[in-house]
N, C-alpha and C positions, 0 to 999 in steps of 0.2 A: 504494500500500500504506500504512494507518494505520501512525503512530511507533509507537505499541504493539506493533502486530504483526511491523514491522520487527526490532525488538530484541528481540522475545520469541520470534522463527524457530527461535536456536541456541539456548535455554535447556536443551532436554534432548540436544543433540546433543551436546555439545561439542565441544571448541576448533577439535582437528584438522577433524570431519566438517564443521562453518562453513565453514571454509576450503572442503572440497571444493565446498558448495554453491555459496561464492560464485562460485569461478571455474566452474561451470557454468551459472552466473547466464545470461540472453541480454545479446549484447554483444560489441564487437568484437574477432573473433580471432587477427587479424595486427597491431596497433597498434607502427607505428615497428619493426619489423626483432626483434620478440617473441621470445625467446632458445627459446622452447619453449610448446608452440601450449597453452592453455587446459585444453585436456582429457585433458592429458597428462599434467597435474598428479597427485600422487598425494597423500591426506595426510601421509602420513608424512612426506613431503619441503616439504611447506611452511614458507616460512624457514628452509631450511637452505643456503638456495646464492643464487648471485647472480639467478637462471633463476629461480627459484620467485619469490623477493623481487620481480624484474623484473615477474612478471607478475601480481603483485597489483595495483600501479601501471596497467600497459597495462590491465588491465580496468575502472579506474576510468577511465581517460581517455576510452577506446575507449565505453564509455558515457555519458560526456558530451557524447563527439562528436556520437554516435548517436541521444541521448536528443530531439533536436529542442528542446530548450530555450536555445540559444545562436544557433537559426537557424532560418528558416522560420514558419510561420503558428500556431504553438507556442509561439514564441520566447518572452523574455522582453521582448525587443525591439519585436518585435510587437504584442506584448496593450498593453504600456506604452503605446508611440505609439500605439493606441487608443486607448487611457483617457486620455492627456493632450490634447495640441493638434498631434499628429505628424501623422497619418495618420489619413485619410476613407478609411470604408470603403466597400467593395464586397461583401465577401463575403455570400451568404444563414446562413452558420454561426450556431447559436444563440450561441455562447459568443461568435465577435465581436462580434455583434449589444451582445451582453448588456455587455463590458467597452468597445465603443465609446458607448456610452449611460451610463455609471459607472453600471448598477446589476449587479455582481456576486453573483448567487444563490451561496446558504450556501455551496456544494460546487462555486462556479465556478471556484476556484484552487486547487484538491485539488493537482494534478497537480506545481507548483512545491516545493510543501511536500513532499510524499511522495518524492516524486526525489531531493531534495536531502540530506532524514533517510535513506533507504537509502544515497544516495555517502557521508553523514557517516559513518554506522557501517560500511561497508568501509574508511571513511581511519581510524578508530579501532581496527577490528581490526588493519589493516594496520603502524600504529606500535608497536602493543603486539606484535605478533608478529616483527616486525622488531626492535626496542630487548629483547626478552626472550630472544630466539634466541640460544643460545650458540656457535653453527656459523660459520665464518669468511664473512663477507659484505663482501667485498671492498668493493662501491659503496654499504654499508651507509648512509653518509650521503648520498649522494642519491638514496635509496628514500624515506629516514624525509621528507629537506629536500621531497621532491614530495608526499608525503603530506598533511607539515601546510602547504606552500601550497594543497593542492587542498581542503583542509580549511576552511579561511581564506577560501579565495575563494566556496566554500559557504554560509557566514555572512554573507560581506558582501552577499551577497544574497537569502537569507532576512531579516534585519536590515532591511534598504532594502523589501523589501515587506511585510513583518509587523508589522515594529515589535520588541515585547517578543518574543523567543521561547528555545523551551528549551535551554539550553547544555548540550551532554555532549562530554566528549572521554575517553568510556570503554565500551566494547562489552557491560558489563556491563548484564544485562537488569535486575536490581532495583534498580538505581540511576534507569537511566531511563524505565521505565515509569511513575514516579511524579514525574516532572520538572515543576513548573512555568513559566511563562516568567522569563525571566532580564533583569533592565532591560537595554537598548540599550547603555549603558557597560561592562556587566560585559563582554557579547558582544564589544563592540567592545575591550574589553581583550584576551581570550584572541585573537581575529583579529591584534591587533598584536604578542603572545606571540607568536604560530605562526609570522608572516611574520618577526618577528626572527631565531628560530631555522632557520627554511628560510633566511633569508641567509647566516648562518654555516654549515648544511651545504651548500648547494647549491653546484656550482661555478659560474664565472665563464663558461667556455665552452658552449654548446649539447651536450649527451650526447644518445647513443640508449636504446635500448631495451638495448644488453646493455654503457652504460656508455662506448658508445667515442665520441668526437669527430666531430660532424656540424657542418652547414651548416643541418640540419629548425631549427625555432623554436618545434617542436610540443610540448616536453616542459620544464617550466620551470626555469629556470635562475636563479643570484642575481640577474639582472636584474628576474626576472618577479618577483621576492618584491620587490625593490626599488620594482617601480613599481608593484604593487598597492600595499604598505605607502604609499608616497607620497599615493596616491589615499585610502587610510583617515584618514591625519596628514590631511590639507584637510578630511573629512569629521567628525574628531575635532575640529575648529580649531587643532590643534599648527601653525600656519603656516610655523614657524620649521624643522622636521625635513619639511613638508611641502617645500619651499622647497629643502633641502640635499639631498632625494634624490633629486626630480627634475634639482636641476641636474649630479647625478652622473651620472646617463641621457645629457640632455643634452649632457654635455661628454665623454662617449665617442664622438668623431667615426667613429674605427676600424668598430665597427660599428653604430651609429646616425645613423639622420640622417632628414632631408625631403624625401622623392623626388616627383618629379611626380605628379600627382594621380591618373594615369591607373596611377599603380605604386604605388600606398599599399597597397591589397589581395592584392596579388600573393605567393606563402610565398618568393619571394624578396625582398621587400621590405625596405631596411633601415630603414624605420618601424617592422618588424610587432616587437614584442618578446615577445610570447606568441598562438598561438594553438590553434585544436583543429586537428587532420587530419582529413581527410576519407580514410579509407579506399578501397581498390578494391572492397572487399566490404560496402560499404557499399548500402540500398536505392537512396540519390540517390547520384553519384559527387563530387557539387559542391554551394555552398552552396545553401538551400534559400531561402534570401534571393533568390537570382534568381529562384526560379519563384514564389514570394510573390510580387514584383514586377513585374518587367520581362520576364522570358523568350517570347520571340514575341509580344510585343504589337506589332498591327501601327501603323504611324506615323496611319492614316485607319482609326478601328473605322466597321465597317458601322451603319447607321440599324438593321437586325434584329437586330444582335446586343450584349447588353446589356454592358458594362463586367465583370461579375464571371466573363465566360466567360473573360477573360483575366487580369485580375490581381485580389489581394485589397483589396490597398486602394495609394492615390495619396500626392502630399504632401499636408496638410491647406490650405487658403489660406493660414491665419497663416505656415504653417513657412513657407510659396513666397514670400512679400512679405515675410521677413526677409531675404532676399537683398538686395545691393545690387546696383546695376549694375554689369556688368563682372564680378560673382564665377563663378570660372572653375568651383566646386566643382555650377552649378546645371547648369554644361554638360559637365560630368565626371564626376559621381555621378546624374545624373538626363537623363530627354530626355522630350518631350510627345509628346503623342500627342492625336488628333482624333476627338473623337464624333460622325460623322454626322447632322442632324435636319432634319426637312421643314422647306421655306422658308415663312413667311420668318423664323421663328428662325435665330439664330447658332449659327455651330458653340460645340459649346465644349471647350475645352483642359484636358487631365491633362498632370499633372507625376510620371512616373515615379520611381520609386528605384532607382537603377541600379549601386549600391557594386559588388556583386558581378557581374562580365562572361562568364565563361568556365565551358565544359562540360569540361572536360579536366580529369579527377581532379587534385589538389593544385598546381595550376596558383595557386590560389586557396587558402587555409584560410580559417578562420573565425576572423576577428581578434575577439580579445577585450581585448587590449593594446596600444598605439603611441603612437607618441613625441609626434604631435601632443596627445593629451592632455597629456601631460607638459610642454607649453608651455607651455598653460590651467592647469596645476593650478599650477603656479612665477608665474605672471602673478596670481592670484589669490592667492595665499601674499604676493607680494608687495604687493600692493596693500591685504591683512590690515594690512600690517608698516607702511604708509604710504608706499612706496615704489614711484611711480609711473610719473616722469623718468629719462632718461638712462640710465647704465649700473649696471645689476641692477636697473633697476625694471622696471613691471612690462609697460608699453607695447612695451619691448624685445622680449618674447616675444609677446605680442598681433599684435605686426607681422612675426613670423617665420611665425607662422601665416597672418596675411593677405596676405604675400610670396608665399607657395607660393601662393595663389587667383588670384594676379593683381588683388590689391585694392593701393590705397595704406596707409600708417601710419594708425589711428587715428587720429580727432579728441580724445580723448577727453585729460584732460589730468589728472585727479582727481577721488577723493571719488566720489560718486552715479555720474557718468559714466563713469568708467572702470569700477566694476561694472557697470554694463548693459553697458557694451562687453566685458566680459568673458562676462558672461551671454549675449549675443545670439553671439559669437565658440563658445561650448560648442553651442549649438545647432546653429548651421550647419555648425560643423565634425562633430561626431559625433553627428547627426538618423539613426534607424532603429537605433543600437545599444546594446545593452547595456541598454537602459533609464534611458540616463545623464538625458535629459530630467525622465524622473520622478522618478528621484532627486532631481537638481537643482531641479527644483521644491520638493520637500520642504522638502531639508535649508537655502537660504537663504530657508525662511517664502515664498514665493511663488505657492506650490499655490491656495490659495484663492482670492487673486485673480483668478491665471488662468481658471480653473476656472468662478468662476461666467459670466465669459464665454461661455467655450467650450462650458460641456456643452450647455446651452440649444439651441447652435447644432446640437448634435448629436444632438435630439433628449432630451437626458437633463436630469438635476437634480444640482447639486451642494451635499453637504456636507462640511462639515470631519472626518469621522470617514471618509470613501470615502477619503483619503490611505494607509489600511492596507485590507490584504486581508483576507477571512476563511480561517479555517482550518480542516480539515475536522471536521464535527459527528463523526463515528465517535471521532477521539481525546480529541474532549472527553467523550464518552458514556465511551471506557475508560480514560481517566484525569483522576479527578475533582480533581486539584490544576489542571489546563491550562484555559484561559479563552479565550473566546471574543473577537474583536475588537470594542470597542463599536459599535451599532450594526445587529449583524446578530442 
């Protein structure tokens, strides 16, 4: 759906009937233990109780979950490790085709942009009708604390693929119908706004859906505003607040820590510190990441049958030859698999992506947050700071992560070296998620480089303006302040 038409839906409805709309939006209807099912909703009762507030929230999650943009061959994940150096495709999909080659057609990354402005402006209605409501809202702050981290975490990734884009934290249609893009710092201000404020409202322990004390890690808590904010301060260069909030994750042993490799993904996990649920009433019950992937691919594919009957796409060569010997993560997150081919050609060898293992609803969530990032991102804060050696530098964490693989410490000792080793450490460790590659590429100047290697190899061309997406021609047609990304 166009930004425009988004925010211009409830212009003659108003306030109340929005509301009704939204929660009859498609989307999922049971999320985390839902105080009162979706449809049950009435206007009049919108924000006025714990129930109603609850499930403005459960509707944005529950479609996030849903949306396929956090998992599966939609992802963000996905499309990224295509367009960088992740992941060789297989798929015949125009749109893989088209993001594995970096030539993105006008209207090939509609769907990121439009998803994320419809979740904004439900997290915008949702604080203003929450923070306005004069009716006793007992869990009142952590309705609002989940809003503006889901809000925040919206941004940080439109931002990371866009570039410039339009900032509103107001549900108000004539305000943002005429938005134009907003530089990357202003954005990346109000992102650190939000997550400061979801730290001060959220609490410290896991809640549900009607407020009460769980074990779920599915709905965020001051942790999760914690370790995004952490991840935004590295991506800002605040090194120094990047540095203090990871090691605050970190030094929460209680319920944080570095479990074996083969339990990082698991929603028991005490790595996972945010993720999405996966629903029973969901179409997949489990990540979509495995069936992208790995799921039933047999160890020996037949000579008839081609590679994309079973998976979309493999690791790329580059990602599989970052590995070192011995790293347990190639035989833990990934396993090969054999192409058949008349003699006297060589067989030859795929390297699956295998993070996600299990068909058993919520056995698995969809991690979007864990603590090994938070190693990386304190490893690299410190190594910003100069502080490489010994204790609180930055080799310390470098080698907690390579610990859990079954690597040795780091060679690496300063300067130039211990950034690559940190650089090469972010890739192997979280390769196929989030989009963190690409980002990473970006944001330490590296994209180009790589790039022009790689696309070549992948059949494409690269320039330095394909680092941003385009955005759809319909919002620029109906709003003439909004600009197009160079180059398209």
């Amino acid at each position: 759906m166009k930004l425009k038409n988004i925010l211009k839906h409830n212009r003659t409805l108003g306030f109340v009937v929005a509301i009704v709309t939204l929660f009859f939006a498609q989307g999922c209807k049971k999320f985390l233990q839902i105080p009162l099912p979706l449809n049950k909703i009435s206007g009049s009762s919108a924000y006025t109780n714990d129930k109603s507030a609850a499930a403005s929230i459960n509707h944005i999650l529950g479609n996030l979950s849903e949306s396929g943009y956090f998992d599966g061959s939609r992802s963000i994940g996905y499309m990224a490790g295509l367009y960088t150096d992740e992941l060789k495709n297989y798929s015949i999909s125009a749109d893989a085709i088209s993001f594995y080659q970096d030539a993105i057609p006008l209207n090939g990354a509609n769907s990121f942009w439009s998803n994320s402005y419809n979740h904004i402006y439900n997290c915008n209605l949702t604080i203003e009708g929450i923070r306005s409501s004069a009716s006793i809202i007992e869990n009142r702050d952590q309705w609002v604390g989940e809003a503006l981290f889901l809000r925040a975490f919206l941004y940080f990734n439109l931002v990371n693929l866009y570039g410039d884009v339009p900032l509103t934290t107001s549900s108000d249609y004539r305000i943002n119908n005429t938005l134009a893009r907003s530089p990357k710092g202003e954005v990346y201000g109000q992102i650190i706004a939000d997550l400061i404020e979801a730290q001060r409202l959220l609490p410290a322990p896991y809640r549900n859906g009607s407020g009460g004390a769980t074990n779920d890690r599915t709905r965020p808590n001051k942790a999760a505003a914690t370790a995004l904010l952490s991840r935004v301060y590295l991506y800002t260069e605040n090194w120094a607040k990047a540095e203090e909030l990871s090691s605050g994750l970190i030094g929460n042993t209680a319920d944080y820590g570095l479990p074996l490799l083969e339990q990082a993904f698991l929603s028991s996990s005490k790595e996972l510190i945010w993720g999405l649920a996966i629903e029973p009433t969901s179409t997949v019950v489990f990540s979509r990441d495995l069936t992208t992937y790995s799921f039933n691919v047999p160890a020996v594919i037949p000579a008839d049958k081609n590679l994309y009957t079973y998976t979309a796409a493999t690791m790329s060569a580059s990602l599989f030859s970052s590995f070192e010997n011995g790293d347990q993560r190639i035989m833990k997150w990934s396993y090969p698999t054999t192409k058949t081919v008349a003699p006297p050609a060589a067989p030859e060898t795929f390297h699956l992506i295998s993070k996600y293992k299990s068909v058993i609803n919520r056995a698995e969530d969809i991690v979007v947050l864990r603590l090994a990032e938070q190693y990386l991102i304190r490893a690299e804060a410190r190594a910003k700071q100069n502080r490489f050696l010994g204790t609180g530098g930055a080799k310390e964490d470098l080698d907690a992560v390579r610990a859990r693989a079954g690597l040795p410490g780091t060679r690496a000792v300063a300067g130039a070296d211990m950034f690559a080793a940190i650089a090469k450490e972010r890739r192997t460790e979280l390769f196929s998620e989030m989009g963190h590659r690409f980002f990473d590429l970006k944001r330490t100047g590296a994209i180009d480089g790589v790039m022009a290697i790689e696309a070549p190899l992948k059949g494409g061309a690269w320039s330095t303006q394909r680092r941003i997406w385009p955005i759809p021609t319909a919002d620029i047609f109906a709003n003439p302040n909004l600009t197009q990304a160079p180059g398209y």
